[in-house]
C-alpha distance (Angstrom), angle and dihedral (degrees) to the residues before:
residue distance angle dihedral
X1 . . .
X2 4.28 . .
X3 3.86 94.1 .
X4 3.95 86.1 -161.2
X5 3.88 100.2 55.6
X6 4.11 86.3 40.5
X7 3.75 95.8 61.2
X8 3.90 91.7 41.6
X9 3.85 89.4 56.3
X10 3.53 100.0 45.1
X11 3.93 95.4 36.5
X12 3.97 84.8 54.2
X13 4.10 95.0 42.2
X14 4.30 84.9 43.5
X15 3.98 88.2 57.7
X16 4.03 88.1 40.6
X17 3.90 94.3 62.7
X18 3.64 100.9 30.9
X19 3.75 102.1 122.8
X20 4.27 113.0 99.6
X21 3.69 90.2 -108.4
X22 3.99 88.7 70.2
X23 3.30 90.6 47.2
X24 3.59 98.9 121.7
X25 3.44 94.5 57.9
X26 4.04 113.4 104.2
X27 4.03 107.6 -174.8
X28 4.17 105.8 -140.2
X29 3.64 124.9 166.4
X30 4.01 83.6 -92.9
X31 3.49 100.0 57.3
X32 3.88 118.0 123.0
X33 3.22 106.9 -120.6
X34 3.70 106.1 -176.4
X35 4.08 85.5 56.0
X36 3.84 99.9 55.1
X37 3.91 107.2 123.4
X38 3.94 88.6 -100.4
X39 3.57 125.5 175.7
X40 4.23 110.8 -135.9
X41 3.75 87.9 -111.6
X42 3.58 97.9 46.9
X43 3.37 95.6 46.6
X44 4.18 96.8 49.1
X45 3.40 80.5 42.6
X46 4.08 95.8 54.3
X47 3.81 95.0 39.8
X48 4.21 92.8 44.3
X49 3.91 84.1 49.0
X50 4.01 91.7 56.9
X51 4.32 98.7 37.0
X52 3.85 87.3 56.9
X53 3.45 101.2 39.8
X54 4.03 85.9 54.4
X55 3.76 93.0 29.2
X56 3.94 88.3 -132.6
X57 4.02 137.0 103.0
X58 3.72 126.2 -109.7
X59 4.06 140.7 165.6
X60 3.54 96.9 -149.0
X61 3.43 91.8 -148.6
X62 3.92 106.2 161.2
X63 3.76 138.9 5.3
X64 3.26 123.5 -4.1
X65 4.15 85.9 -115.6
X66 3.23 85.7 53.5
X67 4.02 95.1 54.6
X68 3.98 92.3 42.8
X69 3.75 88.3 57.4
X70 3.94 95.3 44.6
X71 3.88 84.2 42.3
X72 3.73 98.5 42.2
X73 4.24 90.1 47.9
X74 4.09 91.2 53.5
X75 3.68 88.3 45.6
X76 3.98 100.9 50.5
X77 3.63 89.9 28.7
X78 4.34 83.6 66.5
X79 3.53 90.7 38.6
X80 3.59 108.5 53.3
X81 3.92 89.8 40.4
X82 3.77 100.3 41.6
X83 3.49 110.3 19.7
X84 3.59 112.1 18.0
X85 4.45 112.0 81.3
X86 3.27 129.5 174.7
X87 3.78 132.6 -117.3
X88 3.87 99.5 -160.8
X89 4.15 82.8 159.8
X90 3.85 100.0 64.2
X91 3.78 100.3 60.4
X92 3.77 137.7 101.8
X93 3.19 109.2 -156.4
X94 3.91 105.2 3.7
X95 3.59 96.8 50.6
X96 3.97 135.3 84.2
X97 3.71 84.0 -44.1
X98 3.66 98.4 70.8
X99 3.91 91.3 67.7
X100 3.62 93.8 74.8
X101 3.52 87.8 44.6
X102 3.57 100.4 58.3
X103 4.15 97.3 35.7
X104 3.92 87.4 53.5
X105 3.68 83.1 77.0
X106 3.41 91.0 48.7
X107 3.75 101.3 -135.8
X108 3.56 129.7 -148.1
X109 3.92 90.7 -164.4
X110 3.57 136.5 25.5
X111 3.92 134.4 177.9
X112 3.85 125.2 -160.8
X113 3.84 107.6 -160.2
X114 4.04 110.5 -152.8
X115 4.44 88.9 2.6
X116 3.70 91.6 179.6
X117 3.90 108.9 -168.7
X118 3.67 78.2 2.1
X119 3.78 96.0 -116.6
X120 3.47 109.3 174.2
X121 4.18 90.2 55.5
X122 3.83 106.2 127.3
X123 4.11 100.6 14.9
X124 3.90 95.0 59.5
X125 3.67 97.1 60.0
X126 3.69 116.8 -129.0
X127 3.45 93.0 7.6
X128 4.11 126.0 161.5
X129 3.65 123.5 -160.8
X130 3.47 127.3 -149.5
X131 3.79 129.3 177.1
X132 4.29 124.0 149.5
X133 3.94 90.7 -143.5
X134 3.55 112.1 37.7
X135 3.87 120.8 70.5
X136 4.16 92.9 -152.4
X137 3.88 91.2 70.7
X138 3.88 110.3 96.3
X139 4.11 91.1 -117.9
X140 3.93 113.5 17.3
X141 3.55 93.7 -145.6
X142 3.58 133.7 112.4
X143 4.09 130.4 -101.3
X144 4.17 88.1 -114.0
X145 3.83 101.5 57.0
X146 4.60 86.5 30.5
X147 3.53 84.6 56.8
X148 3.55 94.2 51.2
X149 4.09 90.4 53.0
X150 3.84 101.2 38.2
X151 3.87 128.8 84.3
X152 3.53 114.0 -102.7
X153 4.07 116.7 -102.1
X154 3.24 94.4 17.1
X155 3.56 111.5 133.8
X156 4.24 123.0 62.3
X157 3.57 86.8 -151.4
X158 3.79 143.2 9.6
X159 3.87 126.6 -164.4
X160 3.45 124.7 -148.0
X161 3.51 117.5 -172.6
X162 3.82 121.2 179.2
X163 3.92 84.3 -47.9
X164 4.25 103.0 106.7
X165 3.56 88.8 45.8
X166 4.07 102.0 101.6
X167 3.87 145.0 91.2
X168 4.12 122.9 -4.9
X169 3.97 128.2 -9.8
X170 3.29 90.6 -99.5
X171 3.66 100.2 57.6
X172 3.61 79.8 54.6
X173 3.65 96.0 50.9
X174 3.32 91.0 45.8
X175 4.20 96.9 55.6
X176 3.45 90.7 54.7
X177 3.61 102.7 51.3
X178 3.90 77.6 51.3
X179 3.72 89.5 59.9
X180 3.63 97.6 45.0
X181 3.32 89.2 50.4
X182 4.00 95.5 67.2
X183 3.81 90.6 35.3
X184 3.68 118.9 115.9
X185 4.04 119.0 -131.6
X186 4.21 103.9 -80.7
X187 3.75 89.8 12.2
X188 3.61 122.8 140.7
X189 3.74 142.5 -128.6
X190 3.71 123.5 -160.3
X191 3.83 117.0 -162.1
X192 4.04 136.4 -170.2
X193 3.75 108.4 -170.0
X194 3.40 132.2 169.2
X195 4.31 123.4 -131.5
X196 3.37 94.0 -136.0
X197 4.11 111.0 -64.1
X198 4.19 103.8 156.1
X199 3.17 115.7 -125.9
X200 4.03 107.7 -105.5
X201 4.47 90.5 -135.2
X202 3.47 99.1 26.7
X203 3.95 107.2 68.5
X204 3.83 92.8 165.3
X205 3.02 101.0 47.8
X206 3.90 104.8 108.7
X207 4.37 112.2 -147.0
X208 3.01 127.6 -161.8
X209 3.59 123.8 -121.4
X210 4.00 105.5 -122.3
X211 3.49 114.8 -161.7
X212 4.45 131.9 168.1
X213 3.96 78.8 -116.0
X214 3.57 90.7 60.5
X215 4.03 97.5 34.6
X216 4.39 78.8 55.6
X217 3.80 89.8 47.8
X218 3.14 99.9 56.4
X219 3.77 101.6 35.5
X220 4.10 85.3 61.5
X221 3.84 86.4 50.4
X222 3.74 89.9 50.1
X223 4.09 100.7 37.0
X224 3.79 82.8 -124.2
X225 3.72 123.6 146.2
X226 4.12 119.5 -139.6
X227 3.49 111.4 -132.3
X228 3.72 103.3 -169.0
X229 3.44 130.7 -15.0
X230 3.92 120.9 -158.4
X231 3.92 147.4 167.2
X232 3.72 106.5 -114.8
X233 3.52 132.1 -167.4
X234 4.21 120.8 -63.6
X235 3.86 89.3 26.7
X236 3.54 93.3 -69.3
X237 3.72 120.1 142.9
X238 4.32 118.5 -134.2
X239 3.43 110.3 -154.9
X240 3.92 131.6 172.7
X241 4.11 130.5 -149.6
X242 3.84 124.9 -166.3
X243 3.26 120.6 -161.5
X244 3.65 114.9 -126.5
């Protein structure tokens, strides 16, 4: 879940019911929003507060998980497919070069994760990109619900550039163990990930903070090995996994 458009929510619905006689209202991530005891012109003034902070449109109809996910999809969906372009050229390891790297193995399946304009389509070979926002990917769908509709180990390698890098741990978590899922035995994954630099026109958008603890922690969760484990160029962090 968008840590960012969480706290705005329940900072603003905190400040809406902050008289004593709400004072037996505790706002979770499974509160009902849409049921609160509002008043007409507390709750325009609540839901006004939110779509022009975030510049977007919303019912709020449901929990307030419910509206950070809704919220947080319209938001990254206009980011990653407006704003958002990539720079394929700048880096080290991550960049251009990483084509030979992956066709020396000569792979009979590859996976981008998060593809974007889909930019290594045609110089990886066998290559399949998938990204939930941007229509140049081969299926705009994301890793969860592919994962879900894919064989198991099917895919010698997956790349993983700057794409599992957003929202809680457990999103996180939960993205890999995707990945793994489709990876073959002695397959591969090659990430970019970023520790935590905001992105200068994307405010919302909530990064996570990539670190070699983390990369450990979650290899050990995984039973991956790390390969290597580099600083790349524009403070991002290249990283490898192997599965066992």
């Amino acid at each position: 879940m968008n840590t960012k458009i969480f706290n705005l929510i329940t900072k603003n619905l905190n400040q809406a019911f902050n008289l004593s006689k709400y004072a037996n209202i505790f706002i979770t991530k499974d509160t009902e929003v849409n049921i609160l005891p509002w008043t007409p012109a507390r709750y325009k003034k609540f839901k006004n507060t939110i779509c022009d902070t975030l510049d977007l449109s919303c019912d709020f109809k449901g929990t307030v998980e419910d509206i950070v996910n809704e919220l947080d999809i319209k938001y990254s969906h206009r980011f990653f497919s407006e704003v958002w372009k990539p720079q394929t050229e700048i880096y080290t390891f991550t960049g251009w070069d990483l084509v030979n790297e992956i066709n020396s193995s000569n792979p009979n399946a590859v996976l981008d994760v998060g593809c974007g304009y889909n930019q290594f389509k045609d110089k990886i070979q066998n290559l399949t990109g998938i990204d939930p926002y941007n229509s140049h990917s081969d299926y705009q769908v994301d890793i969860l619900e592919y994962a879900k509709a894919c064989e198991p180990q099917t895919y010698d390698a997956i790349i993983a550039l700057g794409s599992i890098n957003f929202n809680s741990e457990q999103d996180i978590s939960d993205r890999i163990g995707a990945c793994v899922k489709l990876l073959k035995p002695k397959g591969k994954i090659y990430f970019r990930v970023n520790p935590g630099i905001q992105h200068e026109k994307g405010p919302w958008v909530d990064v996570f903070p990539w670190s070699f603890e983390f990369a450990v922690k979650f290899a050990k969760q995984y039973q991956l090995n790390i390969d290597t484990y580099k600083k790349d160029s524009n403070d991002r962090i290249y990283f490898v996994y192997h599965s066992k």
